[in-house]
C-alpha positions as CSV (number, residue, x, y, z in Angstrom):
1,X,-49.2,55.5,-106.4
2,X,-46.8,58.1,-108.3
3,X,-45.6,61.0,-106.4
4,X,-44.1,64.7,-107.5
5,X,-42.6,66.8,-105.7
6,X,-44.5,70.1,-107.3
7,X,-42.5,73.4,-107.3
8,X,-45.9,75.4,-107.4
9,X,-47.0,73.5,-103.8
10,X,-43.5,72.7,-102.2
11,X,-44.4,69.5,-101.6
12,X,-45.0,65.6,-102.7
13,X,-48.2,65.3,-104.0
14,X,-50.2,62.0,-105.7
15,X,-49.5,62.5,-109.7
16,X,-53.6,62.8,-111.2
17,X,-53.3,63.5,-114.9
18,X,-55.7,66.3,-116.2
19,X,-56.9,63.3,-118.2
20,X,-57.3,60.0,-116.9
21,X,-54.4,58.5,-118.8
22,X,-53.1,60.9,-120.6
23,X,-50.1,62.4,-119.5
24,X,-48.5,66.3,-121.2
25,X,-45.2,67.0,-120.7
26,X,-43.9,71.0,-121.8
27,X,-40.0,71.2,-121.4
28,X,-37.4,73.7,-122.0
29,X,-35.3,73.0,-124.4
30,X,-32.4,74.7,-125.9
31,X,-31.5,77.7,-126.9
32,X,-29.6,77.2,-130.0
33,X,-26.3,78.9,-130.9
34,X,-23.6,76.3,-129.9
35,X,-23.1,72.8,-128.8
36,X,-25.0,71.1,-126.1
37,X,-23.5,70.5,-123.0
38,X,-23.8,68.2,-119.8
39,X,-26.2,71.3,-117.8
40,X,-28.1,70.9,-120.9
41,X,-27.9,66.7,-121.0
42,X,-29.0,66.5,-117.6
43,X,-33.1,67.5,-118.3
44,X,-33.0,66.5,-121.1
45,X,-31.7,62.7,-119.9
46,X,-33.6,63.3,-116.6
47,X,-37.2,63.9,-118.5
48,X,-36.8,61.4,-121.2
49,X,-36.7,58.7,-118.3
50,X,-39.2,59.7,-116.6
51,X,-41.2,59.8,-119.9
52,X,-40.4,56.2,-120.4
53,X,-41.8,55.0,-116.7
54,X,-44.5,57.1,-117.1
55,X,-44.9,54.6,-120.4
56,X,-44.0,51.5,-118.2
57,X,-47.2,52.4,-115.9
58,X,-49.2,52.3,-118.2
59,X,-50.3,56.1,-119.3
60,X,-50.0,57.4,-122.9
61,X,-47.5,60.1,-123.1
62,X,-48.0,63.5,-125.1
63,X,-44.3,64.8,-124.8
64,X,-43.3,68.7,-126.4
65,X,-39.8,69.8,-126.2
66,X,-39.4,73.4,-127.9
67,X,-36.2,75.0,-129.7
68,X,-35.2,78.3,-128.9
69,X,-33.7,79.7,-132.2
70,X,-34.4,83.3,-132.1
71,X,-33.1,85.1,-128.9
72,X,-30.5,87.8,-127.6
73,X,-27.6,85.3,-127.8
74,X,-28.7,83.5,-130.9
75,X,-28.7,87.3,-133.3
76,X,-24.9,88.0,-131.1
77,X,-23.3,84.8,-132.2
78,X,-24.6,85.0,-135.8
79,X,-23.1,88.1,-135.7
80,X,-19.7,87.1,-134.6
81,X,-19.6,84.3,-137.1
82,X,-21.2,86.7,-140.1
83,X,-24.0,84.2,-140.7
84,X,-27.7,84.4,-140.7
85,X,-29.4,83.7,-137.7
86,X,-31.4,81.1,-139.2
87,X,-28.7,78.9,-140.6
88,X,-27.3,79.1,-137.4
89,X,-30.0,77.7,-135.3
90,X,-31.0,75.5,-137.7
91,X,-27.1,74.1,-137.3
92,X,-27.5,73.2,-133.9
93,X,-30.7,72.0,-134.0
94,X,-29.4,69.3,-136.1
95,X,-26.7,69.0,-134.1
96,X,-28.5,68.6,-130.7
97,X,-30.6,65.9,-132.5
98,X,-26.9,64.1,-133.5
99,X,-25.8,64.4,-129.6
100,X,-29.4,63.7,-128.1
101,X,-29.3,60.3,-130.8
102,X,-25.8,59.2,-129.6
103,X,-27.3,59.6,-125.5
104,X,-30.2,57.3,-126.4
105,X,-32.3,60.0,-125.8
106,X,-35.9,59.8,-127.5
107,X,-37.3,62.5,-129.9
108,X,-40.6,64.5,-128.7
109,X,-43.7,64.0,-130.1
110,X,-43.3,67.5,-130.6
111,X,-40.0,69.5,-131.3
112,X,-41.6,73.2,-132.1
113,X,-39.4,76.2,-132.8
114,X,-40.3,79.8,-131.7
115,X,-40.1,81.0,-134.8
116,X,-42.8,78.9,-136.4
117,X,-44.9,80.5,-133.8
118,X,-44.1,84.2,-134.6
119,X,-48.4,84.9,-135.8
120,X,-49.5,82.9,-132.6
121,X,-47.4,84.7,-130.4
122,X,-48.8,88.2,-131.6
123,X,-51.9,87.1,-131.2
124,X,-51.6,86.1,-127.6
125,X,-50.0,89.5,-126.8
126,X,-52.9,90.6,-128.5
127,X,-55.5,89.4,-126.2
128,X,-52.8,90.3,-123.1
129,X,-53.2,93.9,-124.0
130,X,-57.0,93.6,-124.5
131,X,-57.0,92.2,-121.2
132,X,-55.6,94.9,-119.7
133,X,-52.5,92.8,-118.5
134,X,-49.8,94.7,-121.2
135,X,-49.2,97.8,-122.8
136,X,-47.2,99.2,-125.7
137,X,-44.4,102.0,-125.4
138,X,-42.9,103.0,-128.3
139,X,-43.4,99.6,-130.7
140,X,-42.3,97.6,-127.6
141,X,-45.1,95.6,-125.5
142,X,-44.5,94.7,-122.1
143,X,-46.6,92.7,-119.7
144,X,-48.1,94.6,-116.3
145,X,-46.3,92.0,-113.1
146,X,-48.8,94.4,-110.7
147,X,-51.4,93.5,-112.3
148,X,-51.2,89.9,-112.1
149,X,-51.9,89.1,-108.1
150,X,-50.4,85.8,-107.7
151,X,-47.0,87.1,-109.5
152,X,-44.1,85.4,-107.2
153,X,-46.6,82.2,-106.2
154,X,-44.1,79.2,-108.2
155,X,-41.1,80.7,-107.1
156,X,-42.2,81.6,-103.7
157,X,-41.0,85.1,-104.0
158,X,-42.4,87.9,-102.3
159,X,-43.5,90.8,-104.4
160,X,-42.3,93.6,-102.7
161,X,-38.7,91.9,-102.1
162,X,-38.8,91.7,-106.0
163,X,-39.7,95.5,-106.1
164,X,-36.7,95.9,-104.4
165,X,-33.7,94.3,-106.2
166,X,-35.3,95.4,-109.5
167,X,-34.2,98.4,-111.9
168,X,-35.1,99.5,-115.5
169,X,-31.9,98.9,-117.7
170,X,-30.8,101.4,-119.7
171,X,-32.8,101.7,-123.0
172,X,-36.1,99.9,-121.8
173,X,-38.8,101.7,-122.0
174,X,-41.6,99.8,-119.3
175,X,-43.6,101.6,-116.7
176,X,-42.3,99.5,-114.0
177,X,-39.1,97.9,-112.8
178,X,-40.8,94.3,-112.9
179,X,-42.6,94.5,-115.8
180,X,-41.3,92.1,-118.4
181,X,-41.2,92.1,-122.3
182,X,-43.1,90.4,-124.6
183,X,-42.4,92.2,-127.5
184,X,-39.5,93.8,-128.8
185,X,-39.0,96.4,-131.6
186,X,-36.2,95.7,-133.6
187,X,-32.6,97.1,-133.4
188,X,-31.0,97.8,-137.1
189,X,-29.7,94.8,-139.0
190,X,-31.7,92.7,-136.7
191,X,-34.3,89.4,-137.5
192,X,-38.0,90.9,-137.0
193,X,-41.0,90.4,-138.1
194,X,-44.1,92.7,-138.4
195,X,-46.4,93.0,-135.9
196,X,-49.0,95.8,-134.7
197,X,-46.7,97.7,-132.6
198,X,-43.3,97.7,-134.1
199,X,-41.0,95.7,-137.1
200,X,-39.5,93.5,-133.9
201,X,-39.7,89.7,-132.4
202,X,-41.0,87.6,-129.5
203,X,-39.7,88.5,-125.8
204,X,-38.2,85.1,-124.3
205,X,-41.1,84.1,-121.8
206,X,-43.5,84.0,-124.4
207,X,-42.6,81.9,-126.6
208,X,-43.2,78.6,-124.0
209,X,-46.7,80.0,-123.2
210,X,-48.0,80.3,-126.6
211,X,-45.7,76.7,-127.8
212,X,-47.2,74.7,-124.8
213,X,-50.2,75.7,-124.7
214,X,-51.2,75.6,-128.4
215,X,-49.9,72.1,-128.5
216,X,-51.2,70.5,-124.9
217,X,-54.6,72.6,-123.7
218,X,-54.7,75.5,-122.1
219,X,-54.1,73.6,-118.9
220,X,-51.7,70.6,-119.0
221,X,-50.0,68.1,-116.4
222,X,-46.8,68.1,-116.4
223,X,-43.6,71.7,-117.3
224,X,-40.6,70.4,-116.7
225,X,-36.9,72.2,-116.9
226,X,-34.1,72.7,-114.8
227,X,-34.5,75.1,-111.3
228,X,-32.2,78.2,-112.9
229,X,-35.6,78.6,-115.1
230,X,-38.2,78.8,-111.9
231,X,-37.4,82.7,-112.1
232,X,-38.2,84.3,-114.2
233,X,-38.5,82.1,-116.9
234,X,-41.5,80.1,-115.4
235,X,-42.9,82.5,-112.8
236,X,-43.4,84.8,-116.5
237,X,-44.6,81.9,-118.3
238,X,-47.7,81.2,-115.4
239,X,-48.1,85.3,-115.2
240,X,-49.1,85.7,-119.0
241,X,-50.8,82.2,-119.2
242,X,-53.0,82.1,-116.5
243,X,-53.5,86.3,-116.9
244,X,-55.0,85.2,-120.4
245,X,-57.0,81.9,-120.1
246,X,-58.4,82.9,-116.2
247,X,-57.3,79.1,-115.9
248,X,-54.7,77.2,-113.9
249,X,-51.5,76.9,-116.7
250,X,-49.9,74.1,-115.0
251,X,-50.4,71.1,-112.7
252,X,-47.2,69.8,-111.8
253,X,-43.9,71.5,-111.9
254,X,-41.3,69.7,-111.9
255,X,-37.4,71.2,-112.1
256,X,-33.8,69.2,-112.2
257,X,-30.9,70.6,-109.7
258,X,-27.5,72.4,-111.6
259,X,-24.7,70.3,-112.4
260,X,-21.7,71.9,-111.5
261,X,-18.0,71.9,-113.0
262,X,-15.3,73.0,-110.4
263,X,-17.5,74.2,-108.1
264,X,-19.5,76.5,-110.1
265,X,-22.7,75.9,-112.1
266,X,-21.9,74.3,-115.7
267,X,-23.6,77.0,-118.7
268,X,-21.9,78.6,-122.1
269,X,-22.5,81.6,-121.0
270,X,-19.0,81.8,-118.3
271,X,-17.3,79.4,-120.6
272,X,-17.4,77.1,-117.9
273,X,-18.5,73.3,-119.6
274,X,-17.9,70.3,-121.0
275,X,-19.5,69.5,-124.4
276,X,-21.3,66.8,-124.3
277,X,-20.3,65.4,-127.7
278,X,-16.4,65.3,-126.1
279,X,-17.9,63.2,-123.3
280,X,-19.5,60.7,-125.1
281,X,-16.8,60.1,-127.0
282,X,-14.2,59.7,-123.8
283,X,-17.1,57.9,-121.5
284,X,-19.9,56.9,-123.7
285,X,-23.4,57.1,-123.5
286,X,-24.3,54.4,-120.7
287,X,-21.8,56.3,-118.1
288,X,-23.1,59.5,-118.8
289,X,-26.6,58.3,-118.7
290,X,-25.8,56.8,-115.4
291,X,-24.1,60.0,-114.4
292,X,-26.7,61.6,-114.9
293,X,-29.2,59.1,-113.2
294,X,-26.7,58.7,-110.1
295,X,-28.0,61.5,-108.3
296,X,-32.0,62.4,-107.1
297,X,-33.2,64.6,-110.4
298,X,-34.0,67.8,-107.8
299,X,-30.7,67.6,-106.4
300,X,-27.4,69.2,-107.6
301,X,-24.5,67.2,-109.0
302,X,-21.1,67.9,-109.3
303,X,-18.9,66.5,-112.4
304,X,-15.9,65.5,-112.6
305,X,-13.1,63.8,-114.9
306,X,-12.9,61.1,-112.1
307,X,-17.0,60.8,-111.2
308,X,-17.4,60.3,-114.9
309,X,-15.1,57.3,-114.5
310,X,-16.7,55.3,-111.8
311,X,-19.5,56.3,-113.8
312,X,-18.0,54.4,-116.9
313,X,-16.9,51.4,-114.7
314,X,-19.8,51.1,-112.9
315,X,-22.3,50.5,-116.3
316,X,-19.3,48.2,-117.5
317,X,-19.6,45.8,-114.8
318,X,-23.1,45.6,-114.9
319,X,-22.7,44.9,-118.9
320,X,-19.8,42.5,-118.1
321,X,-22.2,40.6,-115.5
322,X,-25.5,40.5,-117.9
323,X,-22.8,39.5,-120.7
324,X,-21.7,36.4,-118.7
325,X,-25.2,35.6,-117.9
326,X,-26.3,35.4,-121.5
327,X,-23.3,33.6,-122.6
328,X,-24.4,31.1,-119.4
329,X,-27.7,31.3,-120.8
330,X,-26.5,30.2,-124.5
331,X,-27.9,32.8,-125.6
332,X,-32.0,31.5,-125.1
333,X,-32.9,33.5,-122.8
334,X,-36.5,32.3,-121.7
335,X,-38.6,34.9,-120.9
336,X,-39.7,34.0,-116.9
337,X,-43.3,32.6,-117.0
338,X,-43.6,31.6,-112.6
339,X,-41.8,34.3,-111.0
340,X,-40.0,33.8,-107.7
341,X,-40.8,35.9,-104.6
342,X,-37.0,37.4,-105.2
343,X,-37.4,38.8,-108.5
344,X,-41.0,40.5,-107.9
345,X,-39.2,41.7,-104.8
346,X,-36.6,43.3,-106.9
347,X,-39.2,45.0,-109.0
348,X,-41.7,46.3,-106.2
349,X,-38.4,47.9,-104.7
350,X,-37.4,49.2,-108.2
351,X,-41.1,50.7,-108.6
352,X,-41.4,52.3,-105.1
353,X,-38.7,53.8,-105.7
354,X,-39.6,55.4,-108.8
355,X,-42.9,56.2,-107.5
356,X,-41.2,58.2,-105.0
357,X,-40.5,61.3,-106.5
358,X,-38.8,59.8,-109.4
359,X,-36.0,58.6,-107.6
360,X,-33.6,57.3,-110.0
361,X,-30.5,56.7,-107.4
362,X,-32.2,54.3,-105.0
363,X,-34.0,52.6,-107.8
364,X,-30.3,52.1,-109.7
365,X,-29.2,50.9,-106.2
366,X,-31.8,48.2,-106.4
367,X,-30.2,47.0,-110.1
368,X,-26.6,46.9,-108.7
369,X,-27.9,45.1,-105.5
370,X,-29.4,42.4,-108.2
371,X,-25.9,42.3,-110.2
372,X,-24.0,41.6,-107.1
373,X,-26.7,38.4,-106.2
374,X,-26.5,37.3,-109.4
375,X,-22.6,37.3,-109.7
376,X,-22.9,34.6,-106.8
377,X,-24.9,32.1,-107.8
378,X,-25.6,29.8,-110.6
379,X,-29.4,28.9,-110.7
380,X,-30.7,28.9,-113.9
381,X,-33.8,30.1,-113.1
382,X,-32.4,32.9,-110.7
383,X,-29.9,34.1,-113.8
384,X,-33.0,34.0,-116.7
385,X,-35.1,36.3,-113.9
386,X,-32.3,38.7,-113.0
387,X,-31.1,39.2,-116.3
388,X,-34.8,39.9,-117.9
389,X,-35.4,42.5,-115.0
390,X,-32.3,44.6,-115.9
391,X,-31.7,44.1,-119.8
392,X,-35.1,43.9,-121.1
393,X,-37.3,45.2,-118.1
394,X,-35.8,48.1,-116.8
395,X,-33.1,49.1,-118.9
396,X,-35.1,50.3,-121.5
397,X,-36.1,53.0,-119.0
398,X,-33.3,54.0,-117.7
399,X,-32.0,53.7,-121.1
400,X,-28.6,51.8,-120.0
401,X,-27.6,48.3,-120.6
402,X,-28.4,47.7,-124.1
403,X,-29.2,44.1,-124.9
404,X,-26.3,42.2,-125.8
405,X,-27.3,41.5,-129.6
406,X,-27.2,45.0,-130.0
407,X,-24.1,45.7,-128.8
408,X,-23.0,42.7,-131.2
409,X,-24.2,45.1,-134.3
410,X,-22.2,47.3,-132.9
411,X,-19.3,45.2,-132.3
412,X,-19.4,43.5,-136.2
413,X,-19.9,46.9,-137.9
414,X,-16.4,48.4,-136.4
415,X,-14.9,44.7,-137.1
416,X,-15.7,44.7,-140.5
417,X,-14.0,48.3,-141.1
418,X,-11.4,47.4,-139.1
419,X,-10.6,44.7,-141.4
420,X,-11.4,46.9,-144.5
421,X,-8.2,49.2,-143.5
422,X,-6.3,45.5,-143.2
423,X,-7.1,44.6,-146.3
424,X,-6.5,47.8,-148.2
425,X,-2.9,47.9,-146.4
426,X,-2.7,44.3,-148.1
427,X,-3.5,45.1,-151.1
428,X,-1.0,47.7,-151.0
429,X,1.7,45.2,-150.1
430,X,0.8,43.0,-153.5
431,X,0.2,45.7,-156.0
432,X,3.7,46.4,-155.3
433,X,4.5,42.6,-155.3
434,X,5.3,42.4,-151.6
435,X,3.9,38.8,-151.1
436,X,5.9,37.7,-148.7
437,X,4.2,40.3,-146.0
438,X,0.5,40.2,-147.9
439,X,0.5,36.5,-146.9
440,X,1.9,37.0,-143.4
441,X,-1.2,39.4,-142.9
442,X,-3.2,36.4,-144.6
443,X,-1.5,34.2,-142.2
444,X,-1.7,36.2,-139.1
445,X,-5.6,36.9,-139.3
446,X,-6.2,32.9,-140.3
447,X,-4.9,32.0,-136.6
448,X,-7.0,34.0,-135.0
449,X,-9.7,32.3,-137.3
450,X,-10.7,35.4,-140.1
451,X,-9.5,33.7,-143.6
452,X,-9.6,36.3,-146.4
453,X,-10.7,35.0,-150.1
454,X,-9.1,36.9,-153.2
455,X,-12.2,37.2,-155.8
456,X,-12.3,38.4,-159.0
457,X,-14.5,41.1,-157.5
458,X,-11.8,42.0,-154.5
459,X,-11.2,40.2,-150.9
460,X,-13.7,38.8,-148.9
461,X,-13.2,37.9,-145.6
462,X,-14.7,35.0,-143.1
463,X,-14.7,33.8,-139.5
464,X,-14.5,30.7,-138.7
């Protein structure tokens, strides 16, 4: 039995899918104006496993992640850089996809951008105002918080302690402090698009409401994101939704803890990150994964130049390990047909764990328990088990421990242009007739059993 914890309830409940085995997943995804970095990784990394277990039990898995590329700090950064809003976002879209790739992390079934979404939008604010639930001042449309009676219920906030920390800013035009906007009339030389209040564009909340729920039903299983969204972000998203279709919005709410970078949470907006593209390259996608993994997905985590090193050792030796195993294996691995008590142990523990809330750490524990047994022994039988549960089992989940003919691919690709620079450098040496070193290179590699062939049609090379 699968367990959430819900943000809506405050507690662990049995996960029941709207439809029986069907499973829709809405998450934030990013707002697009600069590089990811590892705040954004860690939902993103966090959902995309859970997606895959989901898969490993058995359910079909409708998965949306949406693209913010028309917002606030989208039009001031296209400004700074004198571009077009557009070109920007559509830059780092395709450069989230690049970083998202090299993290292993899968696409969406879905991937929708807010500004595909521009007619459906107006038509929900439509309805809102039809509904009584928003109002219009002066080409801007706001929705009515007061008028929505379980306002404050996901983030457990009381309405009148909202009341009083909140203040109209200066130009806003809304009746009350609370009220939020869901359509904005445009400022000069800004993106808009025509509506029936104002030349202007979406407000931020709505954009999710009208994406999700276009895509998945009015009422789907699973919105996911990390917890700095809860307010306002999602409490908005639930007021307009549920205001509109008189129907609960969503099931399950499920929200990742903060990473934090010296003590203070990781975002672009203080400057205070690491791009994720920089880490890959210094750790590599297995540590980061694992980072990421390390720690229970509601909890916060801090990062670290050193954590992201044990991180990187850690997913080595475990590589290392299944590496000798294969190689003890002659490579032929046998997939287990009568499985020992020990290895369906190892699995129910893996599984309850996961059940439990999605809990990633104690289930990773379980993995590194089975490396260390494995290291001491040499049973045949024990080694094919062990190293199916981990490589091909439960690694595709988590995403980690790639099998070892794949990192093979990997390993012959950068050998090849590795020797393509040797070569070139050797062909250097005998255009300007210095055989004497072009055969010592020759030499060289031959002991170490690559021979090189000079063709008609250029050098070829060979391993013994």
């Amino acid at each position: 039995m699968i367990q959430i914890y819900n943000t809506l309830t405050g507690k662990k409940e049995e996960f029941k899918p709207v439809e029986d085995g069907i499973v829709r997943i809405y998450t934030c995804g990013p707002t697009v104006y600069n590089y990811i970095h590892l705040g954004n990784a860690r939902p993103a990394v966090v959902f995309d496993v859970f997606r895959r277990y989901l898969e490993y039990r058995g359910y079909q898995v409708v998965y949306v992640q949406n693209f913010t590329d028309i917002d606030d700090k989208i039009i001031n950064r296209a400004k700074e850089l004198g571009v077009d809003f557009r070109k920007l976002s559509e830059k780092f879209i395709k450069e989230y996809r690049v970083d998202a790739a090299k993290l292993g992390i899968r696409e969406a079934n879905f991937h929708p951008k807010t500004t595909d979404f521009v007619n459906e939008i107006i038509d929900f604010i439509k309805e809102l105002i039809e509904k009584g639930y928003a109002y219009e001042v002066d080409g801007d449309v706001y929705f009515s918080v007061r008028k929505f009676e379980k306002y404050g219920e996901l983030s457990h906030r009381n309405i009148d302690e909202l009341i009083a920390g909140a203040r109209i800013e200066p130009g806003e035009k809304k009746k009350d402090p609370l009220d939020f906007a869901l359509w904005k009339s445009a400022k000069p030389d800004e993106p808009h698009w025509e509506s029936p209040w104002s030349s202007g564009r979406p407000g931020w909340h709505i954009e999710c409401s009208v994406m999700s729920t276009k895509i998945l039903g009015k009422t789907f299983d699973i919105h996911a994101g990390g917890n700095d969204l809860i307010f306002p972000h999602h409490e908005n998203e639930k007021a307009q939704t549920e205001a509109l279709t008189g129907k609960p919005f969503v099931k399950y709410w499920m929200h990742n803890g903060m990473i934090n970078f010296k003590g203070m949470k990781m975002s672009k907006s203080t400057g205070n990150f690491v791009i994720l593209r920089e880490s890959l390259k210094a750790f590599g996608k297995d540590a980061i994964r694992y980072f990421l993994l390390s720690k229970h997905y509601r909890s916060p985590i801090d990062a670290s130049v050193e954590l992201l090193e044990e991180a990187k050792k850690a997913t080595q030796r475990v590589n290392e390990a299944l590496d000798r195993i294969y190689r003890t294996l002659n490579k032929e691995l046998i997939i287990p047909k009568n499985e020992s008590l020990w290895v369906k142990e190892k699995r129910s523990q893996i599984i309850e764990a996961l059940d439990d809330d999605f809990n990633t750490p104690k289930a990773l524990g379980v993995i590194f328990d089975t490396i260390r047994e494995l290291n001491s022994t040499d049973d045949r039988d024990v080694l094919e088990e062990g190293y199916y549960l981990i490589r091909e089992e439960f690694g595709p989940i988590f995403g980690l421990f790639e099998a070892q003919q794949e990192q093979e691919n990997v390993s012959t690709q950068k050998l090849d242009e590795v020797l393509r620079i040797i070569i070139n450098i050797r062909n250097e040496f005998r255009k300007n007739k210095d055989f004497a070193t072009a055969d010592r290179i020759r030499d060289e590699l031959s002991n170490i059993g690559i021979n090189l062939k000079d063709t008609p049609n250029g050098t070829e090379w060979s391993m013994n």
